[in-house]
Every structure is written in C-alpha cells, then in structure tokens.
C-alpha positions in Angstrom: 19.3 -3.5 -9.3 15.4 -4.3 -9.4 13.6 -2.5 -12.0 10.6 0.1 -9.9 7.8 1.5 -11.6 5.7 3.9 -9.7 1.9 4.4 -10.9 0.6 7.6 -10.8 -2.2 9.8 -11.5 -0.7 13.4 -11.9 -1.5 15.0 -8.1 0.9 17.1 -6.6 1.6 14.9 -3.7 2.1 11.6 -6.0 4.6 14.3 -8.0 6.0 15.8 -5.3 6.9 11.7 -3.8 8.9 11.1 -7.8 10.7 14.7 -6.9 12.3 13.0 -3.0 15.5 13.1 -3.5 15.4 10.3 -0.8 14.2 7.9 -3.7 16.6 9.0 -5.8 18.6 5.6 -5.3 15.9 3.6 -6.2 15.6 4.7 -10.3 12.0 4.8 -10.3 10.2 4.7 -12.9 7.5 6.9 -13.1 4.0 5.8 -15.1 1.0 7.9 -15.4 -2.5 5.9 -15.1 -3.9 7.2 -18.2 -1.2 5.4 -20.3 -0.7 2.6 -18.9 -0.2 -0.8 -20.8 0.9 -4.1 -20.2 4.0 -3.9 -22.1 5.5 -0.9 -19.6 5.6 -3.3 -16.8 6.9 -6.0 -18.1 10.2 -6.2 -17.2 9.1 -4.6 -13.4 10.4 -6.4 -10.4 8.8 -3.8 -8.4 5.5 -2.1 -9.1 4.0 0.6 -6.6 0.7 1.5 -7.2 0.3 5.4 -5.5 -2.8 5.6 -3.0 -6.2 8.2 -4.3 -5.8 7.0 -8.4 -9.1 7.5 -9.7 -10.8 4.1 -10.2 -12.1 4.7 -13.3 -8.3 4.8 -14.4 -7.4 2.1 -12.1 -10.1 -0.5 -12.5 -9.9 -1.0 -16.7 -6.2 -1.4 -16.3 -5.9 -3.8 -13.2 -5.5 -6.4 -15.7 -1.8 -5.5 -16.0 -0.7 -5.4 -12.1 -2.4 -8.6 -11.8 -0.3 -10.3 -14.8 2.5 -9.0 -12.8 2.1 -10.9 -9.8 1.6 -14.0 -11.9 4.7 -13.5 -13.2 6.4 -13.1 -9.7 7.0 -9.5 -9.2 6.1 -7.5 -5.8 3.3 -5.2 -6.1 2.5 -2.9 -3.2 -0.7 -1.3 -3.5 -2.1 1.7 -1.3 -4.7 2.9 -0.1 -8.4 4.6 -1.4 -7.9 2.4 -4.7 -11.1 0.4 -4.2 -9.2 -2.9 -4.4 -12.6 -4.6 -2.9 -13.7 -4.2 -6.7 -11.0 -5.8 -8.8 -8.3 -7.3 -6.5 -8.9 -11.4 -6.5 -10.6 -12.9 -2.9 -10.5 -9.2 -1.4 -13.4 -7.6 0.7 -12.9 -4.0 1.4 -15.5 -2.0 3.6 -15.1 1.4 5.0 -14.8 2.9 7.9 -14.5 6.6 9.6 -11.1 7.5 10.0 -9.7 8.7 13.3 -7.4 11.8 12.1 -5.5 12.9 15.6 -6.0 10.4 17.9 -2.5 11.7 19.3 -4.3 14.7 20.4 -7.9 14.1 20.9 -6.4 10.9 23.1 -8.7 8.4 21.9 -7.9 4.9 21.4 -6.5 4.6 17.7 -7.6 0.2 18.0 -4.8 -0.2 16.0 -3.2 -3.1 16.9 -0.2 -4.9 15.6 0.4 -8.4 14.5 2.5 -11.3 13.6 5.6 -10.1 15.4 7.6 -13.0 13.6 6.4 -12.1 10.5 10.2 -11.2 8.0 8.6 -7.9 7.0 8.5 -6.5 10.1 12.4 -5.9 10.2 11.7 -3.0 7.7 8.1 -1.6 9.6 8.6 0.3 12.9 5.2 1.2 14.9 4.8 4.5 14.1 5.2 3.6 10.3 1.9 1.8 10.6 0.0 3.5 13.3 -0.9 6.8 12.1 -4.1 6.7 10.0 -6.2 4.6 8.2 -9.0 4.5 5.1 -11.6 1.2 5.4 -10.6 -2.1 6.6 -9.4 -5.1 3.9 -10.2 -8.8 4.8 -7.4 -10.6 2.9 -7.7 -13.9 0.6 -6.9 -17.1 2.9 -3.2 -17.6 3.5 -2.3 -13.9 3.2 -0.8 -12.9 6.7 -2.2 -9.4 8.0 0.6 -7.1 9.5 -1.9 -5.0 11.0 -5.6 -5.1 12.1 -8.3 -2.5 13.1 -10.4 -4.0 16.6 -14.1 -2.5 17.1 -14.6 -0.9 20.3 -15.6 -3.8 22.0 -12.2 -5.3 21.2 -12.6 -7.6 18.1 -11.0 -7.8 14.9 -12.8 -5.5 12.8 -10.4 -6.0 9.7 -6.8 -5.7 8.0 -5.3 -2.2 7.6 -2.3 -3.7 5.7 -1.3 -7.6 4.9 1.2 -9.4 2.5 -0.2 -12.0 0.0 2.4 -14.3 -0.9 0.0 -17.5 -1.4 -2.7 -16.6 -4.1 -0.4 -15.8 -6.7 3.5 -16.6 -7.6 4.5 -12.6 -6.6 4.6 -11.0 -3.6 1.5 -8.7 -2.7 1.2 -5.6 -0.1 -2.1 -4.0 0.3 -2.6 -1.2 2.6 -5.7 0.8 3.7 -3.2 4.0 4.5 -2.6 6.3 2.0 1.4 7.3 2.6 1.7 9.0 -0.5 -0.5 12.0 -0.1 0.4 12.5 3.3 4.3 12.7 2.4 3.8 14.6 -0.8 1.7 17.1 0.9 3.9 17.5 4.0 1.9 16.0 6.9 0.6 13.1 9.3 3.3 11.4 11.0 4.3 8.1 10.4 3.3 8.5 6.3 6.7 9.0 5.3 8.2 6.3 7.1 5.8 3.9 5.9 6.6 5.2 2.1 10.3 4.5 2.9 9.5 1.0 4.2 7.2 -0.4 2.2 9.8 0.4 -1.0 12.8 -0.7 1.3 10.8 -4.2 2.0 9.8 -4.5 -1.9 13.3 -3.6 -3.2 15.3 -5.8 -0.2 13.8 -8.9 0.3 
C-alpha cells in the first residue's frame, strides 16, 4: 500500500478532509506545515499538499516536496499556494473567479482537454468544472487537463495539468481549491475532485 502524507495547515476544512471517513482506506498521514522536514517525507509515495497554506509556511519548506519528485513520488498540489513563486518553470497569474455560473448562467470558459490523456479515467466533468483560483502556464512537456479561454475564445491558461517530464515524479497542480470547499460543505464538484485526484495518485 503507498505511503500518503497529507500537508496541512490547521483550518477546519483541511481537518475536517483528515476526519472523511471516505479516506479512511487510504492511511493518511497527516503533517502540519509548521513542522515540516525533509526527513517526514521520505519514505512518501504520495504527497498532497492541501489548497490556502499560508505561503510564508509553504515557500521556506518547498525544498522538501521538490526533493520528492526527484526521487519519484507523485505530488498533487492545490490551489491558492502561490506555486508561480517557488514551483520550477511555473507562471501563475490571477484571475476573478466566477462563483455560480450554474445560476447566474454565464459561460464558465472552462474547457476540457486531452481527452486521451490516462488520467482522465479517474476525472469526470463536474470534478473539474466547478471553480477556479488564477490560471497556471505549465513547464514544457507537462500536458494541461484543463484550460481557462478569454472571452474571445483563447486559451487564457491551465486550471490543472500533470508534469511528468521536468522531474523523475509525477506532478499535479491545480488552480481549484477542493479541500476547502469539501471540508466546509459546499461547491459542487470539490469533493469529487478531492476523491479523484487521491484515487489517480494512489492507482496509477
């Protein structure tokens, strides 16, 4: 069974996400951002980074996710962690995000991509069309999953892409932030893409 760590920061939605008893199966193990060190993921074959850590946290300890992937593992990192600043060949810019397009019936210019692509198997549409934060524009070689187009129709920028070129692991990187919106019981579509992302780390 791969070894899971799960990086935290303490909120009650990245707490109430450890307490699912739907991850249960997957033996997480749970490490705060304040005490992070290399040494605790070592041995990782999985390392989920939660969405909204506090980048003062995050940024001094990148170091240690980054020796991860150059020692294999899969690393799937979400959203609101200001990646642009410390994550190799990544350009991150923001953008407003459209909350309810479901009900204010605006076009959400989310648009789907790769349709071959072996991760999509694990990703239905409403796991990744639901909400956004910024737009990522990926190393070259990394395949973007999903894209957000302008209103006149071009590709603006990647909401979520898989690195598997730059380093020797596997990378995810997402602009969506599933881990709030499940621990604090709302936006459709987070919780699926929570369940997903870990089913695509842990399975493939």
């Amino acid at each position: 069974m791969k070894r899971v760590v799960f990086v935290h920061g303490g909120s009650h939605a990245q707490l109430a996400t450890l307490a699912d008893p739907a991850l249960a199966p997957y033996r997480i193990t749970p490490v705060h951002i304040r005490t992070l060190v290399a040494a605790e993921l070592a041995d990782a074959d999985v390392v989920v980074v939660s969405d909204r850590l506090r980048p003062d946290l995050l940024i001094p300890r990148s170091s240690a996710l980054l020796a991860c992937l150059d020692r294999g593992a899969t690393v799937v990192l979400f959203g609101e962690n200001s990646v642009g600043t410390w994550l190799p060949g990544v350009r991150e810019d923001s953008r407003p995000t459209v909350f309810w397009w479901w009900r204010t019936g605006e076009d959400h210019r989310i648009r789907l991509r790769e349709p071959d692509h072996p991760a999509w198997p694990y990703f239905a549409e409403r796991a990744v069309r639901w909400h956004y934060h910024g737009v990522l524009e990926p190393p070259a070689g990394a395949v973007s999953l999903v894209d957000l187009e302008t209103v006149t129709g071009e590709r603006d920028g990647s909401l979520l892409y898989i690195d598997e070129i730059s380093t020797p692991g596997r990378l995810l990187v997402t602009t969506m932030d599933p881990v709030y919106h499940h621990g604090s019981g709302f936006m459709p579509g987070a919780t699926q893409f929570l369940y997903s992302a870990l089913l695509w780390a842990t399975r493939t």
